[in-house]
C-alpha positions in Angstrom: -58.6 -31.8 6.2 -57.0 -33.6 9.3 -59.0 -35.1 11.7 -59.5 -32.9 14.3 -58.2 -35.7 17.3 -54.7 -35.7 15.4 -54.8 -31.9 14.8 -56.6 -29.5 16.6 -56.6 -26.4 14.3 -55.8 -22.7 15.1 -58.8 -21.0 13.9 -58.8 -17.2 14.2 -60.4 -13.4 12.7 -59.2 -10.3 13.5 -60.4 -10.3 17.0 -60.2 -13.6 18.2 -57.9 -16.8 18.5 -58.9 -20.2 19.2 -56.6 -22.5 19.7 -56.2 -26.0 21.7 -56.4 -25.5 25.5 -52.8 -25.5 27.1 -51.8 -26.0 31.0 -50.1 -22.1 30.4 -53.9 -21.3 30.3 -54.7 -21.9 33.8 -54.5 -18.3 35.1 -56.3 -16.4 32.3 -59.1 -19.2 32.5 -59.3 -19.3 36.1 -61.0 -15.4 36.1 -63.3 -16.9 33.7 -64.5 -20.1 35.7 -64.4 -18.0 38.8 -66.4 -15.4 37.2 -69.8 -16.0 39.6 -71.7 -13.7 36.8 -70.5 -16.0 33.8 -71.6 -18.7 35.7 -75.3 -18.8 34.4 -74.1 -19.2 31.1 -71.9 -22.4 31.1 -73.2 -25.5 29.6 -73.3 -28.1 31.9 -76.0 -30.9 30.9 -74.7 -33.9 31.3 -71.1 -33.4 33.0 -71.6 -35.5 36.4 -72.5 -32.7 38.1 -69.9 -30.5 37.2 -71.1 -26.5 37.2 -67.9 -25.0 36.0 -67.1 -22.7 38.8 -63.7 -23.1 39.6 -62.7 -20.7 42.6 -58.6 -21.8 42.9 -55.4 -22.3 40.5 -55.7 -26.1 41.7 -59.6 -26.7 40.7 -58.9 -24.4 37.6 -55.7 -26.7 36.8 -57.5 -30.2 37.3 -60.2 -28.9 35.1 -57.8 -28.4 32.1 -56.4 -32.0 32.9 -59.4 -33.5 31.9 -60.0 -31.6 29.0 -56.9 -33.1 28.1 -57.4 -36.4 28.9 -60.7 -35.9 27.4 -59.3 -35.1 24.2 -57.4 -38.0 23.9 -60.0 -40.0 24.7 -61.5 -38.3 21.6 -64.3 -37.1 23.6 -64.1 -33.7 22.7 -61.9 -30.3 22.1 -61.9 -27.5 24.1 -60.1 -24.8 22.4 -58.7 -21.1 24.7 -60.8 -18.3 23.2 -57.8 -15.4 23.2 -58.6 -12.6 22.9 -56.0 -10.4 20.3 -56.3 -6.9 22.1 -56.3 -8.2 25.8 -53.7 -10.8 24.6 -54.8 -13.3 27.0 -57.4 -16.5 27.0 -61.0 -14.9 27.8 -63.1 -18.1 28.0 -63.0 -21.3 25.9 -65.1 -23.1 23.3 -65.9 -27.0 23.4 -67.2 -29.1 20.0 -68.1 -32.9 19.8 -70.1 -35.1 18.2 -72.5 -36.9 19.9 -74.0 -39.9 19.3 -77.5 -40.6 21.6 -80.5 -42.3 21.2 -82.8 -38.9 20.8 -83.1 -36.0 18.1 -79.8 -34.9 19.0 -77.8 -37.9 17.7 -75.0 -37.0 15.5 -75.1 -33.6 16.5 -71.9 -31.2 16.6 -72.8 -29.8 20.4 -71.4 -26.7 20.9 -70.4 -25.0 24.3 -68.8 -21.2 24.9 -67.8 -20.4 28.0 -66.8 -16.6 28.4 -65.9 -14.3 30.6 -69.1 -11.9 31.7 -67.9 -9.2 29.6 -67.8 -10.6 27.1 -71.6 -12.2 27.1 -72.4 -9.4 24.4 -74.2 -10.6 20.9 -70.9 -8.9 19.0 -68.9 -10.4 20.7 -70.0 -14.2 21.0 -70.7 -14.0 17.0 -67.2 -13.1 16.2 -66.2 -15.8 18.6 -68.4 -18.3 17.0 -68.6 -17.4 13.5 -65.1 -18.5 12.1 -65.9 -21.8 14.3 -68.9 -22.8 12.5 -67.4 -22.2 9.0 -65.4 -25.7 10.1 -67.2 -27.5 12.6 -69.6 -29.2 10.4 -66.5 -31.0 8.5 -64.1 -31.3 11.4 -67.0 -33.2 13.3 -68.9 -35.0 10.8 -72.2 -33.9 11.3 -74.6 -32.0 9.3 -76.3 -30.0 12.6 -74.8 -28.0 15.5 -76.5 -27.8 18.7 -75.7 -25.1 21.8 -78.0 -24.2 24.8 -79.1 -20.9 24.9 -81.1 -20.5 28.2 -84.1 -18.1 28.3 -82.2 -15.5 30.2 -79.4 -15.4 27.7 -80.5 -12.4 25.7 -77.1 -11.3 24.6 -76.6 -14.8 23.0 -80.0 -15.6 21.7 -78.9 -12.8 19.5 -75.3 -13.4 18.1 -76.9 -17.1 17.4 -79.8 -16.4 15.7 -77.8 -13.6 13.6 -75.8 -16.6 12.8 -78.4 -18.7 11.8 -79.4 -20.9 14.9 -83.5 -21.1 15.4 -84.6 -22.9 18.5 -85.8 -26.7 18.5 -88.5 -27.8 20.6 -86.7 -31.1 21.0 -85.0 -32.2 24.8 -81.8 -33.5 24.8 -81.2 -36.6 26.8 -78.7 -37.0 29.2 -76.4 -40.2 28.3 -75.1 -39.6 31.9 -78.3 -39.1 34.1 -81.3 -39.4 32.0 -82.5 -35.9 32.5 -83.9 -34.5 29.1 -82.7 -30.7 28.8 -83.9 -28.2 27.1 -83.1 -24.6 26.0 -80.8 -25.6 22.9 -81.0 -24.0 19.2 -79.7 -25.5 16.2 -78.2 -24.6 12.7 -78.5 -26.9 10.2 -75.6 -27.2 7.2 -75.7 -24.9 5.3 -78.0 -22.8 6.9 -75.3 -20.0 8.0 -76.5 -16.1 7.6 -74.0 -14.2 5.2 
């Protein structure tokens, strides 16, 4: 298998495509990040400050810039969730592996961003699920790690079907210090069939 920062793979089921995020992307994504009702639902521990709500074309474009630079930076890829029946992108999905000084360290840390709805347990499972039969090899790590807030119903669900179980365990900004919580974690080879 390639690395994944000299090949970001194409990873797809008969609903959903995920592949690197493109500029072309920009319109599709910007009803996403200016989706006030998704908003909730973004991960953004430990981004400067950044809350993901991106009301323009411009903001929406500068965003995707950085997830570009980002990538080649090897910080992490974000790959355009499409969706096959809309045929157009309906959120995205970011994966790195972090390294920390706290229980987190050389986690896989997962973030899906959709499109309100689309926050539905069927529907984030079949986004996730052809993900997570990769990530652990394409970003060296033996646990994933996603935030799941409280109010996240829809999600708690399609996680746990997939396996996640909550940890008790902060995670600590490298950025600002802050210790989050609210994240769930699947071990390797802890997947549900």
């Amino acid at each position: 298998m390639k690395n994944v920062y000299e090949e970001v793979p194409t990873i797809e089921n008969e609903a959903y495509l995920l592949r690197f995020v493109q500029k072309s992307d920009a319109r599709d994504l910007l009803a996403v990040y200016s989706d006030k009702n998704a908003l909730p639902f973004f991960n953004s521990d430990n981004c400067h400050g950044d809350n993901f709500y991106y009301p323009d074309l411009a903001r929406m474009n500068k965003a995707i810039d950085f997830w570009l630079s980002s990538y080649l930076s090897k910080w992490f890829v974000r790959w355009s969730i499409l969706d096959k029946r809309a045929q157009k992108a309906i959120g995205t999905v970011e994966l790195f592996h972090r390294t920390a000084n706290d229980f987190f360290n050389d986690a896989g840390i997962l973030r899906v961003d959709v499109k309100s709805e689309y926050e539905k347990a069927q529907e984030i499972k079949a986004i996730v699920s052809p993900l997570l039969d990769r990530a652990f090899s394409l970003f060296d790590t033996n646990r994933i790690a996603t935030k799941i807030p409280l109010y996240a119903i829809e999600r708690k669900a399609a996680f746990e079907s997939l396996g996640f179980a909550q940890s008790g365990e902060h995670l600590i900004g490298t950025i600002d210090g802050y210790a989050y919580k609210d994240y769930w974690i699947l071990e390797n080879g802890a997947e549900n069939e």
